[in-house]
C-alpha positions as CSV (number, residue, x, y, z in Angstrom):
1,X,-255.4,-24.0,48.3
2,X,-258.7,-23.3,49.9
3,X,-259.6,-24.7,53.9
4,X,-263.3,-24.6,54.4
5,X,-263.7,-24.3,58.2
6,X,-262.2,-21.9,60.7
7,X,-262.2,-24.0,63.8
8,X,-259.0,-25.8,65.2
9,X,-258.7,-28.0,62.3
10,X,-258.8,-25.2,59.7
11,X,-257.0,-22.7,61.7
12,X,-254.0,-25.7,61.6
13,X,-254.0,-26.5,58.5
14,X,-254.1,-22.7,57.4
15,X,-250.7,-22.2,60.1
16,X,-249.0,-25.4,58.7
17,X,-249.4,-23.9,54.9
18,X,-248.4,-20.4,55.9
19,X,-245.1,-22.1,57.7
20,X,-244.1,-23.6,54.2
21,X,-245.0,-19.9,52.6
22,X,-247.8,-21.9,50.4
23,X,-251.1,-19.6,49.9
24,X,-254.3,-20.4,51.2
25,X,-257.9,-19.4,51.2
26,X,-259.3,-19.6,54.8
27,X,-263.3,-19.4,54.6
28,X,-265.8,-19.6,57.4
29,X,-268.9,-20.1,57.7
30,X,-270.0,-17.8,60.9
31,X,-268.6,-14.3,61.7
32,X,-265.6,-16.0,64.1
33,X,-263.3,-18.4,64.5
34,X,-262.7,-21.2,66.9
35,X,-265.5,-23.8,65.7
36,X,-266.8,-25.4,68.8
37,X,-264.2,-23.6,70.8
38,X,-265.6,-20.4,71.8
39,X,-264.8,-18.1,74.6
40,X,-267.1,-15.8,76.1
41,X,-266.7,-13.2,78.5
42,X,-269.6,-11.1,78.4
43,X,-272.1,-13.7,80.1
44,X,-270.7,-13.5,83.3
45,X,-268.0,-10.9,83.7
46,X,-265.1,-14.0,83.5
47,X,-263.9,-16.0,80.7
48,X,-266.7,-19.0,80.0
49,X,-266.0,-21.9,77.4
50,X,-268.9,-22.4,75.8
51,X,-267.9,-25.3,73.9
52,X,-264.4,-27.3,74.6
53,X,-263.6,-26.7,78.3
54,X,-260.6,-28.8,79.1
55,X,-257.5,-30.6,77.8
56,X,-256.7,-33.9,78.1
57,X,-253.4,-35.4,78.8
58,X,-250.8,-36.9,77.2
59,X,-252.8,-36.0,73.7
60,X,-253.4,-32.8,74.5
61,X,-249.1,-31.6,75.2
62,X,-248.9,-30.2,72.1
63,X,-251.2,-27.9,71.9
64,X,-250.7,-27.0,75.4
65,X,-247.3,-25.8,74.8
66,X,-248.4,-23.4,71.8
67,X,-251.3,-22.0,73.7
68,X,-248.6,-21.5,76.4
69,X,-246.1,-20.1,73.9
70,X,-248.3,-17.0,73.5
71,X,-248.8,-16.2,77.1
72,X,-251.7,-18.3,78.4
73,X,-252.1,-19.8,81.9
74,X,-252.6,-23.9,81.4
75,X,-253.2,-25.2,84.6
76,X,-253.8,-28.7,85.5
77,X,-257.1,-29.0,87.4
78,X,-258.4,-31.7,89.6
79,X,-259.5,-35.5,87.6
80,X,-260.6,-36.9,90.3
81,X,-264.3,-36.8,91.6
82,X,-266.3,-36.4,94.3
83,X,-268.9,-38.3,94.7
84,X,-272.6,-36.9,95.8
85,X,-275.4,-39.3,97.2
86,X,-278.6,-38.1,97.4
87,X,-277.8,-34.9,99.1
88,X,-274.4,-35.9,101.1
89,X,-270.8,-36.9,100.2
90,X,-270.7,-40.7,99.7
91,X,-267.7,-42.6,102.3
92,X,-265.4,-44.1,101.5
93,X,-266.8,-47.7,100.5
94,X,-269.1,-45.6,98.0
95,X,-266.6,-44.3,96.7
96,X,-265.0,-47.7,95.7
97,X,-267.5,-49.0,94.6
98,X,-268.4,-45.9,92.3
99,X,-265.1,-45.9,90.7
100,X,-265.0,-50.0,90.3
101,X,-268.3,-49.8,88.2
102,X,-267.5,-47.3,86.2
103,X,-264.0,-49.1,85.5
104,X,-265.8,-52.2,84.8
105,X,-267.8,-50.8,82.1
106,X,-264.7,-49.3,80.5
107,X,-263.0,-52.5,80.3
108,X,-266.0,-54.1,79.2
109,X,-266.6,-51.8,76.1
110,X,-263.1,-52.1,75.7
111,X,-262.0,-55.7,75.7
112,X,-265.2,-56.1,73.2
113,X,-264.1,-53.3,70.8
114,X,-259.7,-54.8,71.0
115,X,-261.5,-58.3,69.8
116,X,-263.0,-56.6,66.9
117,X,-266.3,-56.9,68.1
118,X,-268.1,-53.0,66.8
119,X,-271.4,-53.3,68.7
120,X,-273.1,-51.1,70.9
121,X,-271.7,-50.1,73.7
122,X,-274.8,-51.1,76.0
123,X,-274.9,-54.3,74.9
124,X,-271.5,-55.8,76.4
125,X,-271.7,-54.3,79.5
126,X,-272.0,-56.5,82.6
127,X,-274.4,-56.2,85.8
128,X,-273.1,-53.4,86.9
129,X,-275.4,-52.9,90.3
130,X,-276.0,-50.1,92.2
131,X,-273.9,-47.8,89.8
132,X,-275.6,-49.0,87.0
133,X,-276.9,-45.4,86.1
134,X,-273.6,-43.8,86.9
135,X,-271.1,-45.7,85.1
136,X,-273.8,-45.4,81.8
137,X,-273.0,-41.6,82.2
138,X,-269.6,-41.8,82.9
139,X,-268.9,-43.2,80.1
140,X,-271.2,-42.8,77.5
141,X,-272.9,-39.0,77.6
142,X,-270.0,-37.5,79.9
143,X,-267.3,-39.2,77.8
144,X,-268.5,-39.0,73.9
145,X,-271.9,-36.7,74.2
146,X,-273.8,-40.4,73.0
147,X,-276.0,-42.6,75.5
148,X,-274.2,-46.0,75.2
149,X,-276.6,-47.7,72.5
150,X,-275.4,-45.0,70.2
151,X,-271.8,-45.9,70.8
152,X,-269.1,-48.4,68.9
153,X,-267.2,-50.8,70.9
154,X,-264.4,-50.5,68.2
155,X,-264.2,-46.6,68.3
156,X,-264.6,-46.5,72.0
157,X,-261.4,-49.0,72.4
158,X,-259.2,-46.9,70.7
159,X,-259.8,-43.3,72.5
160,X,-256.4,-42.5,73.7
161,X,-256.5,-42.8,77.5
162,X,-256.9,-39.4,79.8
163,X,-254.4,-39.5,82.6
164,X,-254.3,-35.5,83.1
165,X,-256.7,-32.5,82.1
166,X,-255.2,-29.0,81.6
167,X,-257.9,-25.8,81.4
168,X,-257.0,-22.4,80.6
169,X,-257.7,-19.5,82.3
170,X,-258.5,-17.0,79.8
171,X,-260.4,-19.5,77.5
172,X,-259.4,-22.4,74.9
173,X,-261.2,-20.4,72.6
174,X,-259.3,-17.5,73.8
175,X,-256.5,-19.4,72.9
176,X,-257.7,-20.5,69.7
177,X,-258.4,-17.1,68.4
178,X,-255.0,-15.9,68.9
179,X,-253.2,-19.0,67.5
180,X,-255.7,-18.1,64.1
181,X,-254.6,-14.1,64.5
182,X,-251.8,-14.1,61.8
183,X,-254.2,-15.4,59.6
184,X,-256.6,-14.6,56.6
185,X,-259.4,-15.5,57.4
186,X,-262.7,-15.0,55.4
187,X,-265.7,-14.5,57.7
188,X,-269.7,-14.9,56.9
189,X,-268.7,-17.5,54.1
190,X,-270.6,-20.3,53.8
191,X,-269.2,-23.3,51.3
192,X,-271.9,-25.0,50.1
193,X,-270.9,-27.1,46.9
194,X,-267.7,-28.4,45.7
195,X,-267.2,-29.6,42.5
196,X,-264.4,-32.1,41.4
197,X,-265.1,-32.4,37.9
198,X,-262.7,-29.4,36.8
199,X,-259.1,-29.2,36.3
200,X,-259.5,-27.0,39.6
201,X,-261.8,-27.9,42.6
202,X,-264.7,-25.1,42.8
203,X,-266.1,-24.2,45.5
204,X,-269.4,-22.4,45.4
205,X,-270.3,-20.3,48.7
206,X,-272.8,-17.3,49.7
207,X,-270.6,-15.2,48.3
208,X,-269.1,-16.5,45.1
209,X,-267.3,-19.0,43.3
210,X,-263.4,-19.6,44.6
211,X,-261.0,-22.2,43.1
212,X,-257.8,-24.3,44.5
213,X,-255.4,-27.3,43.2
214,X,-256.7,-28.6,46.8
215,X,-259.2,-28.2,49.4
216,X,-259.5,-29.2,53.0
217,X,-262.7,-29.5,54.3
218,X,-262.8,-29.1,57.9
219,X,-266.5,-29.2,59.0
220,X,-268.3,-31.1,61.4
221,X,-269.4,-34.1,59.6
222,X,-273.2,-33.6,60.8
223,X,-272.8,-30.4,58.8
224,X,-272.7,-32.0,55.6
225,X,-275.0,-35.1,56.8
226,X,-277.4,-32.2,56.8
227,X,-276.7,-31.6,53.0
228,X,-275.7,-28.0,53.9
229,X,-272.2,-28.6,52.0
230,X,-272.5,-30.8,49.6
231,X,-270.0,-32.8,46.6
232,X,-270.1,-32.8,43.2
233,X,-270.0,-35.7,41.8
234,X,-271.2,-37.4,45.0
235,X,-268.2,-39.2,47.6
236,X,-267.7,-43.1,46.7
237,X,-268.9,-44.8,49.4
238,X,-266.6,-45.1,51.8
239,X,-266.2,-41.6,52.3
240,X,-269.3,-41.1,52.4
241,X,-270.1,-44.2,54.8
242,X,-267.7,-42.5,57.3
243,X,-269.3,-39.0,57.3
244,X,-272.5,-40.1,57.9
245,X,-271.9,-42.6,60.6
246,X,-269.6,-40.7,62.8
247,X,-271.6,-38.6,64.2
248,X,-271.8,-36.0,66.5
249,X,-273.6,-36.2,70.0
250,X,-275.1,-34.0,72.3
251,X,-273.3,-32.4,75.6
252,X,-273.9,-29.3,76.9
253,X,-273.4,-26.6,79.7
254,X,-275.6,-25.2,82.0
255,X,-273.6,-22.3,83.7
256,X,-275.0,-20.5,86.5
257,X,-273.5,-18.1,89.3
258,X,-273.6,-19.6,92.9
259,X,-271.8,-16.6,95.0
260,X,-270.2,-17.5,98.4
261,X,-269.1,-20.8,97.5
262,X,-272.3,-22.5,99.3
263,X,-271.3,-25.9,98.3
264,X,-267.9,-25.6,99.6
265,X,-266.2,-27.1,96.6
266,X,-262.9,-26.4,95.1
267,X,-261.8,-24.4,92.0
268,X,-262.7,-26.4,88.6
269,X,-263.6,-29.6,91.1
270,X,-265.4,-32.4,88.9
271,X,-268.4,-33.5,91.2
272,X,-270.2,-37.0,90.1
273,X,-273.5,-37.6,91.5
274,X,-275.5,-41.0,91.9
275,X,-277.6,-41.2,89.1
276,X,-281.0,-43.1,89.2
277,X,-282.0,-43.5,85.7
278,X,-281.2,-41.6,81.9
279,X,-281.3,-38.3,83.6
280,X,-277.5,-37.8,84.9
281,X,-275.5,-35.3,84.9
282,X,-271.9,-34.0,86.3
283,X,-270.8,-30.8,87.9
284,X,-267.5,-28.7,87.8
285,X,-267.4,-26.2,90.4
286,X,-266.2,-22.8,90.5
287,X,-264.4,-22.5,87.1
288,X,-260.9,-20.8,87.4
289,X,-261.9,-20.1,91.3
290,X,-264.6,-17.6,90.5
291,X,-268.6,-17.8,91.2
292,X,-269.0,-19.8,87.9
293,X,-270.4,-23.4,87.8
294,X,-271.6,-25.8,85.7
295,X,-273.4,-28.6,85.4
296,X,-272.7,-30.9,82.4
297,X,-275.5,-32.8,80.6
298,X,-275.5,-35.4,77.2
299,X,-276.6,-38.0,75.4
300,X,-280.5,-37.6,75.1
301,X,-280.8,-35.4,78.0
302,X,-278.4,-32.5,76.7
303,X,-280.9,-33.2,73.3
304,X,-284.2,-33.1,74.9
305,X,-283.2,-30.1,77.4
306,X,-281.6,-28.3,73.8
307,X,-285.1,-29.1,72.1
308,X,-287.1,-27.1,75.2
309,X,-287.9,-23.7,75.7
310,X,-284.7,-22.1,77.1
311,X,-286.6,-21.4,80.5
312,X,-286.4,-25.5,81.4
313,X,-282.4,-25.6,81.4
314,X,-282.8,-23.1,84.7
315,X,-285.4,-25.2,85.7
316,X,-283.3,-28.4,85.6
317,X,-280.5,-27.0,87.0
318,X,-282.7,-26.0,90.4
319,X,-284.1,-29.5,90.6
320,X,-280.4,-30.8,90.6
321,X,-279.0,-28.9,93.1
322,X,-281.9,-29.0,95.4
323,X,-281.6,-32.5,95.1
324,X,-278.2,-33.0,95.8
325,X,-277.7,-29.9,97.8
326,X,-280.9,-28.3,99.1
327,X,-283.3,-26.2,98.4
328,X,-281.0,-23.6,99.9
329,X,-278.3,-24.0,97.3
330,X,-280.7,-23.8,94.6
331,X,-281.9,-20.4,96.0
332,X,-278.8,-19.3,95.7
333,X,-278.9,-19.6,91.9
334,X,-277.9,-16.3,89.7
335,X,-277.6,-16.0,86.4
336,X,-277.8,-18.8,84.1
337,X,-277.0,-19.7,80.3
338,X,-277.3,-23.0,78.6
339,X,-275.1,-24.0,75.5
340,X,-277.2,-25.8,72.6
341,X,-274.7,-27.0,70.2
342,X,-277.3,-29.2,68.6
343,X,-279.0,-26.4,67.9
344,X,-275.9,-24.2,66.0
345,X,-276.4,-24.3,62.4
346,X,-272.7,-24.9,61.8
347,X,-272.1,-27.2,63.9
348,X,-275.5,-29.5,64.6
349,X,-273.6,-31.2,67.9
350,X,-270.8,-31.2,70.1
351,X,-268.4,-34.3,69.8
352,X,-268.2,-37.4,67.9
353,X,-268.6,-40.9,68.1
354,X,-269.0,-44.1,65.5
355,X,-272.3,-45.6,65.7
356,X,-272.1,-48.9,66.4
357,X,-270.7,-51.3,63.5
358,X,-268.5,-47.8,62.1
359,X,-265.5,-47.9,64.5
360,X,-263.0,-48.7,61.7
361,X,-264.4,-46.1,59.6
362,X,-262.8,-43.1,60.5
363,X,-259.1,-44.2,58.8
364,X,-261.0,-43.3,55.3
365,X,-261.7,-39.8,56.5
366,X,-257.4,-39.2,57.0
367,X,-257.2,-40.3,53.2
368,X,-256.7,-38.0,50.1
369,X,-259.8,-38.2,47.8
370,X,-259.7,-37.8,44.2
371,X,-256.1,-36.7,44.5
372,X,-256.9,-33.4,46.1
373,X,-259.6,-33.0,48.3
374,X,-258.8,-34.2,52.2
375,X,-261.0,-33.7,55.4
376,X,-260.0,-32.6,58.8
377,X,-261.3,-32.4,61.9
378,X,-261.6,-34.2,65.5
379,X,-264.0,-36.7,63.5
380,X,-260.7,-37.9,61.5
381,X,-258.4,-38.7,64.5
382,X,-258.8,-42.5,65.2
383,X,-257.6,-41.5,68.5
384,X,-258.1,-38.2,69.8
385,X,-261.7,-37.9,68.6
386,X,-263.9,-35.4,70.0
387,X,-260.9,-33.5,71.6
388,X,-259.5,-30.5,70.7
389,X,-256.0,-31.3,70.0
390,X,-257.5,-34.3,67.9
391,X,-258.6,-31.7,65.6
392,X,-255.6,-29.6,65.8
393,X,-253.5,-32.8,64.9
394,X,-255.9,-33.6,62.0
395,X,-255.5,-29.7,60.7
396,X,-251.6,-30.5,60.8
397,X,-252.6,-34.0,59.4
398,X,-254.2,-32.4,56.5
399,X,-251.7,-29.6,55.5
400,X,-249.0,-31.8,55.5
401,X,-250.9,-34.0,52.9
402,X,-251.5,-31.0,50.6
403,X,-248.2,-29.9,50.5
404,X,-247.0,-33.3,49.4
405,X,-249.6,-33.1,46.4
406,X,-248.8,-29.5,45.7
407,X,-245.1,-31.2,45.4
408,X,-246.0,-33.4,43.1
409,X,-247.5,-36.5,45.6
410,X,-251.3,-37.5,44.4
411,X,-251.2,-40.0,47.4
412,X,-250.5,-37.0,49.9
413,X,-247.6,-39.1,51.0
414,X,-250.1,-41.7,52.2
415,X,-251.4,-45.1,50.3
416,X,-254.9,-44.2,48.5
417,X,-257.0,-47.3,49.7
């Protein structure tokens, strides 16, 4: 058995095998594991997520409960918003009116996508007045990483519902990490070819040639979109339809120190701000109560900032605070780093999302192909994509397929379309 991928999807898999005392080959690409999970505490003397922050509820129990199972703190932290206005804290009709936009657009995009109707996102929105801007963000770059002409109706419909978030303190990929500890893992070793044509699948890497009855692939789809792992012969069609059009978008951190709590905020508070236009952006305040912030950009933004010179994240971030705070607050500004997961060769984005007319593509990507090979990842879960625990659940998805073939199951104990 060989799992290409060490993020939550592989490391899954890998436990799930190791569980049934099967053997596995666990290689990754970069020298760590966690995927787009990463935990670092070097940056600013604290644990910072670089990558998935928080965990959303009810999809997100189960993993919650291993993370706590080997000793970390999962707090819930606050979902509601406050609500910024051009340099003060809108009242109370604002705030009304703020939330009744934005839940206008999600029922919108949702009604469209339950009639079977996979078009953009944009398109069956409403006049949405004064929070046009806003509710765009909300639910489009803040929500998926994709401005709303780059999202399905049909995918967007069937995102499980949030109705809690959990963070932890000393990092989800903290946590990660030490869920993937009793394992082999493989490090600095890049798949780049696998060949079905043998009696065994081959897999070529950096480092060699390795061979299994059955691989799992867990990549990020964009990854191999880029032709940096690639299939031999070539996926039929629907596979590779769905690899291709679920893509990944663009959200990204820009963490900063702010000591003194000028902004009088709350630990891990989620401040929303009245956008004007495509340039909008959310903040979450004081992570786990320290001096750490971080305002939260996607969609094109997160993609034009990640195509700049590093120096014009900082130089972002002080035009948003001074705008919504003052230039005081701004001055108050320490150090800073901005995450550019469009810019990681392993991982090309942060999150995905169906391009419009490929919201009923992702049930292909859960299927056994060519009687041994599966995928995994957050981009296979038709309802817990771009989560965490959605590629945790695929990982689990996945293993338990291969041990039906390995038992003597070419359907993976699921009907081959």
């Amino acid at each position: 058995m060989v799992i290409i991928g060490a993020g939550a999807a592989g490391i899954a898999a890998a436990r799930k095998l190791a569980e049934a005392g099967r053997t596995y080959l666990l290689l990754e690409a970069t020298g760590r594991v966690g995927g787009r999970a990463r935990t670092d505490t070097a940056l600013f003397g604290v644990p910072f997520d670089l990558g998935a922050q928080r965990l959303f509820l009810p999809g997100a129990a189960a993993f919650a409960d291993l993370a706590r199972g080997q000793g970390f703190d999962i707090p819930a932290v606050p979902t509601a918003a406050r609500l910024y206005i051009a340099g003060r804290e809108a009242n109370d009709v604002e705030y009304e009116d703020f939330v009744g936009t934005a839940r206008r657009a999600q029922r919108a995009i949702i009604a469209a996508g339950d009639s079977g109707r996979d078009l953009a996102a944009a398109r069956v929105l409403p006049d949405l007045g004064a929070f046009s801007a806003s509710a765009h963000f909300v639910t489009g770059p803040f929500f998926c990483g994709k401005d709303l002409e780059e999202v399905s109706t049909v995918d967007y419909s069937r995102a499980e519902e949030r109705e809690g978030a959990l963070t932890c303190r000393q990092g989800l990929g903290a946590a990660l990490t030490k869920l993937a500890a009793p394992l082999a893992v493989t490090l600095d070793t890049a798949a780049r070819e696998i060949s079905l044509r043998g009696r065994l699948i081959q897999v070529e890497t950096n480092r060699g040639t390795v061979r299994g009855q059955v691989a799992i692939v867990a990549v990020p789809p964009s990854v191999i979109a880029a032709g940096k792992l690639r299939f031999q012969p070539g996926l039929v069609q629907r596979y590779g339809a769905g690899l291709s059009r679920i893509t990944l978008g663009a959200y990204d951190h820009i963490a900063f120190t702010l000591p003194g709590n000028p902004l009088g905020l709350g630990a891990d508070e989620l401040v929303q701000f009245k956008a004007d236009g495509e340039r909008a952006y959310a903040l979450i305040a004081r992570l786990g109560g320290s001096d750490v912030h971080s305002l939260e950009v996607g969609g094109r933004l997160a993609r034009d900032l990640a195509d700049a010179p590093p120096a014009a994240a900082r130089a972002f971030l002080v035009e948003a605070l001074t705008r919504e705070f003052g230039a005081g607050a701004a001055r108050g500004i320490g150090e800073v780093h901005a995450t550019r997961w469009t810019k990681e060769p392993f991982a090309l984005g942060a999150m995905s999302c169906a391009l419009p007319g490929a919201g009923s593509f992702r049930r292909a990507l859960s299927e056994v192909i060519s009687g041994r090979l599966l995928l995994a990842g957050e981009h296979t879960h038709e309802t817990l994509w771009g989560t965490l625990p959605g590629a945790w659940a695929s990982g689990e998805r996945a293993a338990a397929q291969a041990l039906a073939i390995l038992a003597g199951d070419a359907t993976g104990g699921r009907a081959v379309r």
